[in-house]
PyMOL CGO cylinders between C-alpha atoms (Angstrom):
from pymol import cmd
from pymol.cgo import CYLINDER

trace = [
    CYLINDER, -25.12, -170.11, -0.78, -23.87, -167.46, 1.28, 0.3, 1, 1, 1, 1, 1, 1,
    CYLINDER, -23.87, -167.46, 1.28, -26.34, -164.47, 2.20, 0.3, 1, 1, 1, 1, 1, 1,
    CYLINDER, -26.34, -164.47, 2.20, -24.00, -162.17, 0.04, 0.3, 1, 1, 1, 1, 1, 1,
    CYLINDER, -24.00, -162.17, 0.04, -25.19, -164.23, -3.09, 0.3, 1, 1, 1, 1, 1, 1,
    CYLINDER, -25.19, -164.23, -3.09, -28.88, -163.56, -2.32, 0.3, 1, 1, 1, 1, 1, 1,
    CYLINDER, -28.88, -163.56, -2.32, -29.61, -160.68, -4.63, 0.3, 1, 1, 1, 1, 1, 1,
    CYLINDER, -29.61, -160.68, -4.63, -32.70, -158.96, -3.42, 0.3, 1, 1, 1, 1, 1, 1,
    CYLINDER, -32.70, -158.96, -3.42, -35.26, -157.47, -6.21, 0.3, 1, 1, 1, 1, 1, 1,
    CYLINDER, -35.26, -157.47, -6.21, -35.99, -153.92, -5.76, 0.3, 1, 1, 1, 1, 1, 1,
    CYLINDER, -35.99, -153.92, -5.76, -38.52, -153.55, -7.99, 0.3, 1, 1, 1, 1, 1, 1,
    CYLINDER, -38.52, -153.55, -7.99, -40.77, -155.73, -6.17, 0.3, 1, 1, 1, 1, 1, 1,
    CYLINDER, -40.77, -155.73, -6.17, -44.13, -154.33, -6.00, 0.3, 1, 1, 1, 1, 1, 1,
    CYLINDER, -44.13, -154.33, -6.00, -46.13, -155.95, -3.27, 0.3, 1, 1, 1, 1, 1, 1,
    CYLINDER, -46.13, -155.95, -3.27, -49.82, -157.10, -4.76, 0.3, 1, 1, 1, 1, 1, 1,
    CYLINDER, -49.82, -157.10, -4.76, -51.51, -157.66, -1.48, 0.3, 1, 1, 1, 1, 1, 1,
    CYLINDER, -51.51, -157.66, -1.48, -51.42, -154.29, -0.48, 0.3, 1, 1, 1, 1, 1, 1,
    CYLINDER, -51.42, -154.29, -0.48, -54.63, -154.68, 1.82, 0.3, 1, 1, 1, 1, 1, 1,
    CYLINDER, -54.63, -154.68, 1.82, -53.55, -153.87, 5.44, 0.3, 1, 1, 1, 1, 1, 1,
    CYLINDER, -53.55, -153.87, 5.44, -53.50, -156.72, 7.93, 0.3, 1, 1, 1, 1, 1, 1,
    CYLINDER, -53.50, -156.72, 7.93, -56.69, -157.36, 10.05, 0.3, 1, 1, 1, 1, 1, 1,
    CYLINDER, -56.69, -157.36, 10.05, -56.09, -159.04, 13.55, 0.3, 1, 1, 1, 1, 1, 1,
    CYLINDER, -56.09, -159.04, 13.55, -58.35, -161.85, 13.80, 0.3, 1, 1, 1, 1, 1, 1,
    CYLINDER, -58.35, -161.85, 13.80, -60.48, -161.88, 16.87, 0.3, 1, 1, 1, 1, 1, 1,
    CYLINDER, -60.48, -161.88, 16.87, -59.48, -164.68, 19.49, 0.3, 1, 1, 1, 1, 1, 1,
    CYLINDER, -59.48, -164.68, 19.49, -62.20, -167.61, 18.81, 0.3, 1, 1, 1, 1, 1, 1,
    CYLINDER, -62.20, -167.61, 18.81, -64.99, -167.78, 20.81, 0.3, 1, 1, 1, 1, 1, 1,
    CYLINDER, -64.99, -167.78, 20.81, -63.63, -170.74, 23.12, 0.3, 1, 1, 1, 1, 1, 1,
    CYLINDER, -63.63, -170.74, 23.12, -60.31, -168.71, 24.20, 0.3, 1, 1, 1, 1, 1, 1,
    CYLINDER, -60.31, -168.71, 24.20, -62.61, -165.88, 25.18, 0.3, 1, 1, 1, 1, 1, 1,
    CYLINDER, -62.61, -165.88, 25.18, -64.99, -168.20, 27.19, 0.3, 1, 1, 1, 1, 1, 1,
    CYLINDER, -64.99, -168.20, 27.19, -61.96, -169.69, 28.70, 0.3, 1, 1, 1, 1, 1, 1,
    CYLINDER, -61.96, -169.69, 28.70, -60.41, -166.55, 29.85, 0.3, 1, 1, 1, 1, 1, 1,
    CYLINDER, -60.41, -166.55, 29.85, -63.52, -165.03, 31.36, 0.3, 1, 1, 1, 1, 1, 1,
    CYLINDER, -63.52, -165.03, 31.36, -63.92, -168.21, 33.29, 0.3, 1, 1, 1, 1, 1, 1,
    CYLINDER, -63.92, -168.21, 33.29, -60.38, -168.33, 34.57, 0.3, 1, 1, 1, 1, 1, 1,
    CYLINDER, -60.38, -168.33, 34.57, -60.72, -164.75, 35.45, 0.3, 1, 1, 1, 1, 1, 1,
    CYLINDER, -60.72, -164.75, 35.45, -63.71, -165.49, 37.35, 0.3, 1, 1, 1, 1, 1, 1,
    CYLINDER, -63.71, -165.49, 37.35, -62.16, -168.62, 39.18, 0.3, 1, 1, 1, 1, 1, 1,
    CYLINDER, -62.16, -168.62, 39.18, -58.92, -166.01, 39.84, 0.3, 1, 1, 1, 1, 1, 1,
    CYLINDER, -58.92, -166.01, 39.84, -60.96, -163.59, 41.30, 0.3, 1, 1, 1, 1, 1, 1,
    CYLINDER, -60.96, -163.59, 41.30, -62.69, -166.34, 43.61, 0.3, 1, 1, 1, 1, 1, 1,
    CYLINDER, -62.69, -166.34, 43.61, -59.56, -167.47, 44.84, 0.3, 1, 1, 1, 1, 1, 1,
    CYLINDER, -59.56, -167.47, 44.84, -58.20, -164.09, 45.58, 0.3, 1, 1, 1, 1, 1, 1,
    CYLINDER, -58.20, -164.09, 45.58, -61.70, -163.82, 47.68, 0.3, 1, 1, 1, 1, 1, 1,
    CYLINDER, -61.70, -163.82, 47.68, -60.40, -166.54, 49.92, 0.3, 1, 1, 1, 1, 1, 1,
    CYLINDER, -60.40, -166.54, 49.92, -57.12, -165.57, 50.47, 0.3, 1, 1, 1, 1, 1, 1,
    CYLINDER, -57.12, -165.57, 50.47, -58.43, -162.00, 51.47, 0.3, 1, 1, 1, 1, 1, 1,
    CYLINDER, -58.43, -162.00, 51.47, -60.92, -163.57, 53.83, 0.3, 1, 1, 1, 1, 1, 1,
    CYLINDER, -60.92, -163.57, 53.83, -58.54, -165.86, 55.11, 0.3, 1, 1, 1, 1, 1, 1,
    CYLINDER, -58.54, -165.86, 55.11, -56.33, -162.96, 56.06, 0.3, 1, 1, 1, 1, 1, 1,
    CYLINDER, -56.33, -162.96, 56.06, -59.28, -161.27, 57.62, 0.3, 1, 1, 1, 1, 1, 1,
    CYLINDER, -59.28, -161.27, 57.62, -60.05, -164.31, 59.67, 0.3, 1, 1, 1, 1, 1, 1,
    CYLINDER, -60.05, -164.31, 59.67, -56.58, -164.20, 60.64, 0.3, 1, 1, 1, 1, 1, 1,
    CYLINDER, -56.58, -164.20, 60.64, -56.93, -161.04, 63.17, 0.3, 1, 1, 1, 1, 1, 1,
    CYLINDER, -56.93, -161.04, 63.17, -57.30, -161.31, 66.54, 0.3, 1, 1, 1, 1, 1, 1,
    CYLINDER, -57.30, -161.31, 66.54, -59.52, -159.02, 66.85, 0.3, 1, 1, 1, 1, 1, 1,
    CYLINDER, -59.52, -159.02, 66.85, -63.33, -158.45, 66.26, 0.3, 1, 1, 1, 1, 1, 1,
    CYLINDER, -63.33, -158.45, 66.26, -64.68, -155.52, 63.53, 0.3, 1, 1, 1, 1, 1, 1,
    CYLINDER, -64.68, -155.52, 63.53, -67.73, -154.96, 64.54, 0.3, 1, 1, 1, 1, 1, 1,
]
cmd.load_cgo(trace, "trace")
């Protein structure tokens, strides 16, 4: 079968005319992405203070 022999019914009336609801992301995925956002921001922390260790000169 070809798609040109696919005849396509009009007249089709939908019954689940309910609009779709996004499921929220499951508990675990949400626990997981707060902790790698936490463990990103740590690491980010470093590398700043790294940078900042870096100059030759004092700040204070």
């Amino acid at each position: 079968m070809s798609k040109d022999d696919l005849e396509l019914d009009e007249d089709f009336i939908d019954e689940d005319d309910e609009p779709i609801v996004e499921a929220e992301p499951p508990a675990a995925s949400r626990n997981t992405l707060a902790k790698r956002r936490a463990i990103d921001n740590l690491l980010h922390e470093r590398r700043l203070n790294k940078e900042l260790a870096d100059y030759d000169y004092d700040l204070d």
